[in-house]
DRENDRENSE-744900 format. One record per residue (C-alpha): residue number from 1; x, y, z. Coordinates in steps of 0.1 Angstrom, whole numbers, plus 2048, in hexadecimal, padded with zeros to 3 digits. Layout:
<recs>
(NUM,(X,Y,Z))
...
</recs>
This chain:
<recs>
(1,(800,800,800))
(2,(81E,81A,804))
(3,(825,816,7E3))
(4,(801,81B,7D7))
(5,(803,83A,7E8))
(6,(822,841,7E2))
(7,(818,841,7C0))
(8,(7FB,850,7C1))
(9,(807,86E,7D2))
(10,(823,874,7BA))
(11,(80C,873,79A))
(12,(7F3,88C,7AD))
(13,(813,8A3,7B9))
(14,(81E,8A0,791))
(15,(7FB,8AB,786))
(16,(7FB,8CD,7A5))
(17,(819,8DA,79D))
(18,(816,8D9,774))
(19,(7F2,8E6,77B))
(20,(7FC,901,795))
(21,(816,90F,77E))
(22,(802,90D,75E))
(23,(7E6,920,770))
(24,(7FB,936,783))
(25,(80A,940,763))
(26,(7E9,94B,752))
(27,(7E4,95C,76E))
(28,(7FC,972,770))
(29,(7FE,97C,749))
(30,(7D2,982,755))
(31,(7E0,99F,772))
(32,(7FD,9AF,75E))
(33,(7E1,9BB,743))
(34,(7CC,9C8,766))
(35,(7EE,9DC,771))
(36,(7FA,9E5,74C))
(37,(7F4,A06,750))
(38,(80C,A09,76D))
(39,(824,9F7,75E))
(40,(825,9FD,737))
(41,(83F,A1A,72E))
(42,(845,A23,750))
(43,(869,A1E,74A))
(44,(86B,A07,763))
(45,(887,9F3,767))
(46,(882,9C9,765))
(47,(88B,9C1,78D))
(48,(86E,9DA,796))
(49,(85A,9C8,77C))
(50,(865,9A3,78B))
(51,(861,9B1,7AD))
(52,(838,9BF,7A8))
(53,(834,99C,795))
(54,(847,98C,7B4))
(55,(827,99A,7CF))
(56,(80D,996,7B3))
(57,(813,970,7B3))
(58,(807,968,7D8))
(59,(7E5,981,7D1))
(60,(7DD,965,7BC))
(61,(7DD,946,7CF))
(62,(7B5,94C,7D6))
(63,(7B0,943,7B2))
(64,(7CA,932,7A5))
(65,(7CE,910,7C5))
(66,(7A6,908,7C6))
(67,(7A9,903,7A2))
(68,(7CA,8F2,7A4))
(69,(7BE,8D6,7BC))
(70,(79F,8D0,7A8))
(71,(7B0,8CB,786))
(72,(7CC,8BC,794))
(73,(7B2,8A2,7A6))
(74,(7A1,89D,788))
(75,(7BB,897,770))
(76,(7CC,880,78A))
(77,(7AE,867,790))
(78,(79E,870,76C))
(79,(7C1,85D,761))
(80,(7BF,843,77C))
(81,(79E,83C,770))
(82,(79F,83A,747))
(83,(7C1,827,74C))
(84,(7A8,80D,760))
(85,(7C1,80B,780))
(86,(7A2,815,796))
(87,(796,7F4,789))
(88,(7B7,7E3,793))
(89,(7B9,7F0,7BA))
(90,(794,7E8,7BB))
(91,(795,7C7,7B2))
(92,(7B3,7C5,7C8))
(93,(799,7CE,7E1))
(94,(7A5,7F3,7E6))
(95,(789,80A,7EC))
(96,(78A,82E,7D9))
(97,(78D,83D,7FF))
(98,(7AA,827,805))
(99,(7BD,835,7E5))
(100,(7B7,857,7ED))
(101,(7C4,857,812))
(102,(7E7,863,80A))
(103,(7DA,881,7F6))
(104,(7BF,888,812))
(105,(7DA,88F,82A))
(106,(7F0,8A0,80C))
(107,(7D0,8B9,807))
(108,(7CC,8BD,82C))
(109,(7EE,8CA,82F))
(110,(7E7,8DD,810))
(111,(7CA,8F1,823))
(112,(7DD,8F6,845))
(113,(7FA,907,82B))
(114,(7E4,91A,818))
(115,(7D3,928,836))
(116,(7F7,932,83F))
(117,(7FE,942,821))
(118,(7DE,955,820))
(119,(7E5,961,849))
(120,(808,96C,83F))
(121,(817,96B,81D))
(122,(7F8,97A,807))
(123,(7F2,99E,820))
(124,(816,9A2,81D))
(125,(812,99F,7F8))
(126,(7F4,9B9,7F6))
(127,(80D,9D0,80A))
(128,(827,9C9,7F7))
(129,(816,9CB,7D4))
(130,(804,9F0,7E1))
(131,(81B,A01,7EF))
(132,(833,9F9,7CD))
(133,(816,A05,7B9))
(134,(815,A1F,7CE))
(135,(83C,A2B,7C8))
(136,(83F,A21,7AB))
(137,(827,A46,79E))
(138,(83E,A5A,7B6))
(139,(861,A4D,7A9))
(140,(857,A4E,784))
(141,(844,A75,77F))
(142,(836,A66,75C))
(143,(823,A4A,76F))
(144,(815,A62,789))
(145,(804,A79,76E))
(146,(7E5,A6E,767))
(147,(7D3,A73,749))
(148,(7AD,A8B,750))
(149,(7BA,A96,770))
(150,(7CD,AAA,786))
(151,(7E9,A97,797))
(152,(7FD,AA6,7B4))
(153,(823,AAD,7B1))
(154,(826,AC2,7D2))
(155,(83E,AA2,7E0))
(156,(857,AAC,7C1))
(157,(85F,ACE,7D3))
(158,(851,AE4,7B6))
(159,(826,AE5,7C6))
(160,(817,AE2,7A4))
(161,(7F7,ACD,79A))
(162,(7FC,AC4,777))
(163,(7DD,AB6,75D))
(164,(7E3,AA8,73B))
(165,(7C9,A9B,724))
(166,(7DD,A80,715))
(167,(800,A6F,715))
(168,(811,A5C,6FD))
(169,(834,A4E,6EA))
(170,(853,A41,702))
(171,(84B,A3D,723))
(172,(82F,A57,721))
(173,(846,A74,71D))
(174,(834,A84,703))
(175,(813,A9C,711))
(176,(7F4,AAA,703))
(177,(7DF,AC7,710))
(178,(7F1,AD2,72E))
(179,(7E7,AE4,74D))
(180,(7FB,AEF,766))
(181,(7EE,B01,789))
(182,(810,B0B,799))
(183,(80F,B10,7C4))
(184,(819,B29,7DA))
(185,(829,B25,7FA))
(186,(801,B2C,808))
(187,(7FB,B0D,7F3))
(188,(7E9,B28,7DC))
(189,(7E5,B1E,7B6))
(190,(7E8,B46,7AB))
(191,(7FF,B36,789))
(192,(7E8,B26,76B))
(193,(801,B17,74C))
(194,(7EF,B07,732))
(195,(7FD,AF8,712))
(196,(7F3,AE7,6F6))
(197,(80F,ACC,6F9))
(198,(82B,AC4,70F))
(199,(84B,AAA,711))
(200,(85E,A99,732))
(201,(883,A98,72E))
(202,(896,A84,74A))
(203,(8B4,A72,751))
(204,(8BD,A55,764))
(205,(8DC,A6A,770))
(206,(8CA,A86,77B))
(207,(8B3,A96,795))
(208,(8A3,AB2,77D))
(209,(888,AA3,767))
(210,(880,AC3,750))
(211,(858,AC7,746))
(212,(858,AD8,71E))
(213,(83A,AEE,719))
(214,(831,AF4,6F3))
(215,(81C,B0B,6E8))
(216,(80C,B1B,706))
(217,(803,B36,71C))
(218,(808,B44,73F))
(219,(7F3,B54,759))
(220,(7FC,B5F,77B))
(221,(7EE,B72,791))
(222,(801,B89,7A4))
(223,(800,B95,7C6))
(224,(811,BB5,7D2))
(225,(814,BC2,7F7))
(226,(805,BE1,7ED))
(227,(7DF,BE9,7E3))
(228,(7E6,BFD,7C9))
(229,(7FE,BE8,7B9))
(230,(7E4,BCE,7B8))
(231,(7CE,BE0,7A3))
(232,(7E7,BEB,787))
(233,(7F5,BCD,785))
(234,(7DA,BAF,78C))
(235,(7EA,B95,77B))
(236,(806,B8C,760))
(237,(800,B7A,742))
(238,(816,B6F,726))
(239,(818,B54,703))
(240,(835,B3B,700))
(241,(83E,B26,6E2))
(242,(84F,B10,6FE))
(243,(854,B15,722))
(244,(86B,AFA,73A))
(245,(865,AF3,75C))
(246,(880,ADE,76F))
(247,(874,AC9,789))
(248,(88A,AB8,7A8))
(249,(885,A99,7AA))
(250,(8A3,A91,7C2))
(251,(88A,A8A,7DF))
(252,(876,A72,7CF))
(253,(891,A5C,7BC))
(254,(8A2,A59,7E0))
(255,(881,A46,7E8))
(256,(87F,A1E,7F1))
(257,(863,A0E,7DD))
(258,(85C,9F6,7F1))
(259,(856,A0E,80F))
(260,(83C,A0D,827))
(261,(81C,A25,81D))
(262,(809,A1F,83D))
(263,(7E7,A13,82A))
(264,(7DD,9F2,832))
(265,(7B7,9E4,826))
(266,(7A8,9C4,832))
(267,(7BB,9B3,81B))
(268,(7DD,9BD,828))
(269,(7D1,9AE,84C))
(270,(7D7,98C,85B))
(271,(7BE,979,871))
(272,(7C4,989,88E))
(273,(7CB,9AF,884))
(274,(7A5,9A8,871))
(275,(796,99A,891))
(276,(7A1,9BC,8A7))
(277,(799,9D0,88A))
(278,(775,9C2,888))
(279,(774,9C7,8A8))
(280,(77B,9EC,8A6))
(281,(76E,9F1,88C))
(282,(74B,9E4,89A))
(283,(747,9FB,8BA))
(284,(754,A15,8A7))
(285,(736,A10,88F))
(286,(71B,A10,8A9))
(287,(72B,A2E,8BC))
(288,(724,A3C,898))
(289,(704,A34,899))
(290,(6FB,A3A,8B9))
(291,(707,A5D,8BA))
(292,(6F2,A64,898))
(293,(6D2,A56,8A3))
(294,(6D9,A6F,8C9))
(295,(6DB,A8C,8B4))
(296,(6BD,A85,89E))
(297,(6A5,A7F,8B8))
(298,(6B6,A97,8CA))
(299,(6B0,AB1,8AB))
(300,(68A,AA3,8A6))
(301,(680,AA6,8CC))
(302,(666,A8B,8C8))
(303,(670,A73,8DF))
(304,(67D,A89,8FE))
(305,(68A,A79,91B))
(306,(677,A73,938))
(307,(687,A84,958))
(308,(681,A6F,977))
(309,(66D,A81,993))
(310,(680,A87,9B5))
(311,(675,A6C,9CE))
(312,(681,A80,9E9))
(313,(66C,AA0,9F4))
(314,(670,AB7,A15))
(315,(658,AB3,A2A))
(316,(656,AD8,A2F))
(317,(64D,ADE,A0F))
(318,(62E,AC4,A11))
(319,(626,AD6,A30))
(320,(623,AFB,A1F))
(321,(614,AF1,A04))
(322,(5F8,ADE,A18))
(323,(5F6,AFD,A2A))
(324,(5EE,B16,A0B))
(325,(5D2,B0F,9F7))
(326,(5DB,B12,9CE))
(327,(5C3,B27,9B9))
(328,(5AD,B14,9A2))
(329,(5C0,B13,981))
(330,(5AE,B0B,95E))
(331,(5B9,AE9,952))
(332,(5CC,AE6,930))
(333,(5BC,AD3,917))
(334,(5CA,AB1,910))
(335,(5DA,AAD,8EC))
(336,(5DA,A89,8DA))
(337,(5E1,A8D,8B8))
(338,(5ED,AA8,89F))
(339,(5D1,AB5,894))
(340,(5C1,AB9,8B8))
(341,(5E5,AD1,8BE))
(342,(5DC,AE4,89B))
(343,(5B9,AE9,8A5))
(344,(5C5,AFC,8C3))
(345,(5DF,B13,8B0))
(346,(5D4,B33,89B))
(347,(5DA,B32,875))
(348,(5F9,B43,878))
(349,(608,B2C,890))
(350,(5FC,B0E,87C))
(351,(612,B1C,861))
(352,(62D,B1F,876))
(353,(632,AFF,883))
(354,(628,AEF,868))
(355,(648,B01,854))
(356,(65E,AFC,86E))
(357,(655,AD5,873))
(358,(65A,AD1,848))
(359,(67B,AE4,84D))
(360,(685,ACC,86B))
(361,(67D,AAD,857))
(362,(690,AB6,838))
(363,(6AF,ABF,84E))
(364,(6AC,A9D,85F))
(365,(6A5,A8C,841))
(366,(6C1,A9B,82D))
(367,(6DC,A94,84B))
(368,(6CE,A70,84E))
(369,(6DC,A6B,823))
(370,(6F6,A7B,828))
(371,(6FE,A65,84A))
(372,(6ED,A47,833))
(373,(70E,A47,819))
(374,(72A,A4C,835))
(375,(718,A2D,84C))
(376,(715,A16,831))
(377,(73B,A21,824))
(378,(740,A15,84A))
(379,(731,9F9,847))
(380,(73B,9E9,826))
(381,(75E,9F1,834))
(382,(754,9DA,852))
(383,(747,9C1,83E))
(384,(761,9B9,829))
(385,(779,9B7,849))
(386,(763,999,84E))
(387,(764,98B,82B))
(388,(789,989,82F))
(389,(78C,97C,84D))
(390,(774,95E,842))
(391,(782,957,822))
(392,(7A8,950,82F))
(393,(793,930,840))
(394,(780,92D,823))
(395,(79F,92B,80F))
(396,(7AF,910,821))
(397,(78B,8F9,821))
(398,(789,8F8,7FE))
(399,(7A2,8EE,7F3))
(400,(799,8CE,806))
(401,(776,8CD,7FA))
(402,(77F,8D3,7D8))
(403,(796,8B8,7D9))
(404,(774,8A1,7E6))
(405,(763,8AC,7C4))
(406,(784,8A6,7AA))
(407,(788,886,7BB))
(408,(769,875,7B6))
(409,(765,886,795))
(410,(782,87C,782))
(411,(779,85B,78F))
(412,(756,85B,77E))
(413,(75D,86C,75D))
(414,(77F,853,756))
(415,(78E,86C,742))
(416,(7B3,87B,748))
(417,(7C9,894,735))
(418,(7BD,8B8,730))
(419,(7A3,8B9,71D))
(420,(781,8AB,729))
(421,(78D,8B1,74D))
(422,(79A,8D3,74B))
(423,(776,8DD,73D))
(424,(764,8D0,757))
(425,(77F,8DF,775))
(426,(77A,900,768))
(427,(753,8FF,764))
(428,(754,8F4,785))
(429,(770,90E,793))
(430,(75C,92C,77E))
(431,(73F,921,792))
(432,(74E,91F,7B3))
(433,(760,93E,7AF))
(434,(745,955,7A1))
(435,(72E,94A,7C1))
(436,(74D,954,7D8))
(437,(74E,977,7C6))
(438,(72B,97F,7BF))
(439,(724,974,7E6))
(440,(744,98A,7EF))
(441,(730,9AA,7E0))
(442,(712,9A1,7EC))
(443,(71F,99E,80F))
(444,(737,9BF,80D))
(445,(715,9D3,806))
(446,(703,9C4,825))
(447,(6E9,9AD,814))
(448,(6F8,98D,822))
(449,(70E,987,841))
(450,(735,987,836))
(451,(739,964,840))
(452,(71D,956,82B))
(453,(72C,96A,810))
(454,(753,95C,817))
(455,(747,935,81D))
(456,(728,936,806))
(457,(73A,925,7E5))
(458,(74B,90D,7F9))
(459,(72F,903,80B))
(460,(71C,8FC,7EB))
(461,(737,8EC,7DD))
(462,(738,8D1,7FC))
(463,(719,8BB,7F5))
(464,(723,8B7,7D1))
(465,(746,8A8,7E0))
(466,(732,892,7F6))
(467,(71D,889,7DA))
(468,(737,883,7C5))
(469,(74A,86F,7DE))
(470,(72B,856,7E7))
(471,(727,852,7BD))
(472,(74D,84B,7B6))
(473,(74E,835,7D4))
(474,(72F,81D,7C6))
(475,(73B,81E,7A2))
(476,(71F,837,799))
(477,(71C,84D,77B))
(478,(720,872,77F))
(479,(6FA,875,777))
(480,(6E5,85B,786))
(481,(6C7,85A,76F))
(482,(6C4,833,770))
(483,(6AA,832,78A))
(484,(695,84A,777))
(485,(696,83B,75C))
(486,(68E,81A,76C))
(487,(671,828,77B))
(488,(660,838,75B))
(489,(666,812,74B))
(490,(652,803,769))
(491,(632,81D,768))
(492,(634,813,741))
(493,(634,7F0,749))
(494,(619,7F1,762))
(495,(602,808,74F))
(496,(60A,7EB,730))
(497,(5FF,7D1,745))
(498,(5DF,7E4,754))
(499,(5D1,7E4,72C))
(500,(5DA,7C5,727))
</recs>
C-alpha cells in the first residue's frame, strides 16, 4: 500500500504543480493588462517591473490554488480511471477512499498552508504591491500626470498643479493642451500658463527635469503692498512661442519605493489586526449612530425626556401650603391630536407653526441623507472587514472540498489529459467563483451578512462533493437518471397490462 500511495501521490503532485504554474501564468499575463497603464512607458526599469510582478503573484493565490486542486484532481483520477487502474485496486479489493488517503492528508496540509499564506504572505503583498504603485507616480513625474485632471507637484519643490489633456510617444513625454496653476508660498494659485502643447526632458544623471511649453500664454496676477499699485497694475500677461520650467526632482528620486505609505485596507490585515479592527470599527459605528439619532430627536423635540419628580419634599413646605388656600384657577384644555392644538390657535399662528414645522422637517430630513451616504460608507467599510476575515478560512476549506468534488469526478467521467476535464474544472471554478464574488458585493452593501457572503460558494459547493463522493464510491454515473427511467417503463407496463 506505500507504494500505491506513494504512487498516487507523485502522479497527483506531477499534475499540481504543471497546473499551478500553467494557471498562474495566465494569470499574471490577465493582471499586467489591469496595471498596463502604470507600467507601459513609464520608463521603468526591469527589476521594478520583476519586483511589482514579484507581490502581484501572491494576490493571486484566491483564484489561481482552488482551481489548481480541482484540475489537478480531476486530471489525476480522470487518468487513473480511463487507464482502467481504478478497476485494478478495486478488484484488488481497494476502496476509492482507500486510494485517496495519502492525497486527503496532502490536501489537508495544503489548507492549513494556504490559510498561512493568506494570514501572512498575501497582506504583505497588498502592501507591498500599493505602496510600489504608489512610488512609483512620485519617482517618475510622467507617470504621476494624469490625463483630464489636475495632479499635484507641490512634493517636487516648485507648488504647481499641472493638467494635460492627452499624452503620448516615449514614455509619455510628449503633452497636449497644457494648464498650469503655479502656488505661492500662501498656497495661492495667483499664476495661470496655458499651452497648446508641451514636452518633458529628463535625465537619468540629473535632478532638473525641464517642462517645454509651446505655443502659450501667461497670466499672473500681481500683488503689490501698496493700494494704488494694485490698481495700475492688476495683473501681467504675456504670449510665448515656448516657455521652460525646470523642476527639482532631487527629493523625490532620493525616495525608497518600497517605503511604507501608512494606508492599509482590510486586505492589508491579518486575522488578528481584522478582529480588533472590527471591533473598533463596530463601537465606533454605533457611537455614530447613536450620537445622530440624540441630535435629531433632540432637534425634533418630539419625544422629550421625562424628568423624574423629587421623592423628597420638606415638610414645611406641605405645611404652608395646607395653610393657604390657592385661588381657583381655570383649567387648560386637554389636547390629543393636531388638529385639536390647530383649533385652538388663530390663523396667523396656524401659519406659523405650520412653516416652521415644514422647515424643521426638511432640515431633518436633508441632514438624515446626507448622514445616510457617510453611515453606509461606514458600514460597507465594516463589512468588508468581515468579508476578509471569513474568506482567509474560506480559502483554506476549499481547497479541501474542492478536492471532494475533482476526486469523485474524474472518477465518474474516466477521462484524463486536458481537454474534456479542463472544461468541466473551469465551468465548475467560473461557478464557484462568481458565487464568492457576487456574494462578496452583496455582502459589502449590507444585503447579506459578510460571512454568508465569504462561505456561501463553498458551502454550495460541499453537497455536490458529497454527492459526488457517495456516486464515485458505488460505481455510479455522474447523472443518475436510471431509476427514472425505470420507473416511466413500469407505469408503461402497468397501464399495458390494465388494457390488456
Amino acid at each position: 500500500m506505500k507504494i500505491l500511495d506513494q504512487y498516487i501521490l507523485r502522479r497527483f503532485l506531477y499534475n499540481f504543480f504543471s497546473s499551478f504554474f500553467i494557471l498562474i501564468v495566465i494569470f499574471i499575463f490577465q493582471g499586467i493588462w489591469l496595471f498596463i497603464d502604470d507600467l507601459a512607458g513609464k520608463g521603468l526599469g526591469i527589476v521594478i517591473i520583476g519586483k511589482f510582478i514579484f507581490y502581484f503573484i501572491p494576490t493571486l493565490i484566491d483564484k489561481v490554488l482552488p482551481l489548481t486542486v480541482l484540475l489537478s484532481s480531476i486530471l489525476t483520477f480522470g487518468t487513473f480511471a480511463e487507464n482502467y487502474e481504478f478497476a485494478a485496486m478495486k478488484a484488488s479489493g481497494i476502496s476509492l477512499q482507500r486510494g485517496m488517503r495519502s492525497l486527503i492528508v496532502f490536501v489537508l496540509f495544503l489548507g492549513v498552508v494556504t490559510f498561512f499564506f493568506a494570514n501572512n504572505v498575501i497582506p504583505k503583498s497588498e502592501q507591498k504591491m500599493f505602496n510600489l504603485r504608489r512610488n512609483i507616480a512620485k519617482v517618475k513625474p510622467a507617470a504621476a500626470i494624469t490625463e483630464g485632471v489636475f495632479s499635484d507637484f507641490e512634493g517636487t519643490g516648485e507648488g504647481m498643479n499641472i493638467k494635460v489633456e492627452k499624452k503620448y510617444g516615449e514614455q509619455d513625454r510628449f503633452l497636449d493642451n497644457v494648464i498650469i496653476h503655479k502656488k505661492t508660498k500662501q498656497n495661492l494659485n495667483n499664476t495661470v500658463i496655458k499651452a497648446k502643447g508641451g514636452e518633458l526632458i529628463s535625465s537619468e544623471e540629473s535632478d532638473i527635469i525641464q517642462l517645454v511649453l509651446k505655443d502659450g500664454n501667461y497670466y499672473e496676477e500681481l500683488m503689490p503692498k501698496d493700494a494704488k499699485e494694485r490698481r495700475k497694475e492688476p495683473f501681467a500677461k504675456a504670449d510665448f512661442e515656448t516657455y521652460t520650467i525646470n523642476i527639482d526632482i532631487s527629493e523625490l528620486n532620493n525616495q525608497d519605493l518600497e517605503e511604507d505609505q501608512n494606508i492599509t485596507t482590510n486586505k492589508m490585515k491579518n486575522v488578528s489586526r481584522l478582529i480588533k479592527d472590527i471591533d473598533s470599527l463596530r463601537d465606533n459605528n454605533l457611537e455614530k449612530v447613536e450620537a445622530f439619532s440624540k441630535n435629531v430627536v433632540t432637534r425634533m423635540g418630539a419625544f422629550p425626556v421625562k424628568v423624574p419628580m423629587d421623592s423628597i419634599k420638606p415638610k414645611n413646605v406641605t405645611e404652608q401650603s395646607s395653610s393657604f388656600k390657592s385661588k381657583p384657577v381655570a383649567e387648560k384644555p386637554e389636547i390629543n391630536t393636531i388638529d385639536e392644538l390647530l383649533d385652538n390657535l388663530q390663523q396667523w399662528e396656524q401659519l406659523q407653526v405650520m412653516k416652521k414645522a415644514e422647515s424643521d422637517v426638511s432640515s431633518i430630513l436633508s441632514t438624515v441623507i446626507a448622514k445616510k451616504d457617510e453611515l453606509q460608507s461606514r458600514y460597507k467599510f465594516y463589512n468588508s472587514h468581515i468579508l476578509s476575515l471569513h474568506q482567509k478560512y474560506a480559502l483554506a476549506l476549499s481547497c479541501i472540498i474542492l478536492f471532494f468534488v475533482g476526486a469523485p469526478l474524474g472518477a465518474i467521467i474516466r477521462k484524463g489529459g486536458l481537454g474534456l476535464p479542463m472544461v468541466i474544472a473551469i465551468i465548475l471554478f467560473l461557478t464557484y467563483y462568481f458565487i464568492g464574488v457576487f456574494a462578496g458585493n452583496y455582502a459589502k452593501e449590507g444585503n447579506i451578512h459578510p460571512a454568508i457572503g465569504a462561505w456561501l460558494s463553498t458551502l454550495i459547493m460541499l453537497p455536490l462533493g458529497i454527492s459526488l463522493t457517495k456516486r464515485a464510491t458505488a460505481d455510479k454515473g455522474l447523472f443518475g437518471f436510471g431509476h427514472i427511467i425505470d420507473g416511466i417503463k413500469a407505469l408503461f407496463k402497468r397501464k399495458k397490462e390494465a388494457t390488456e
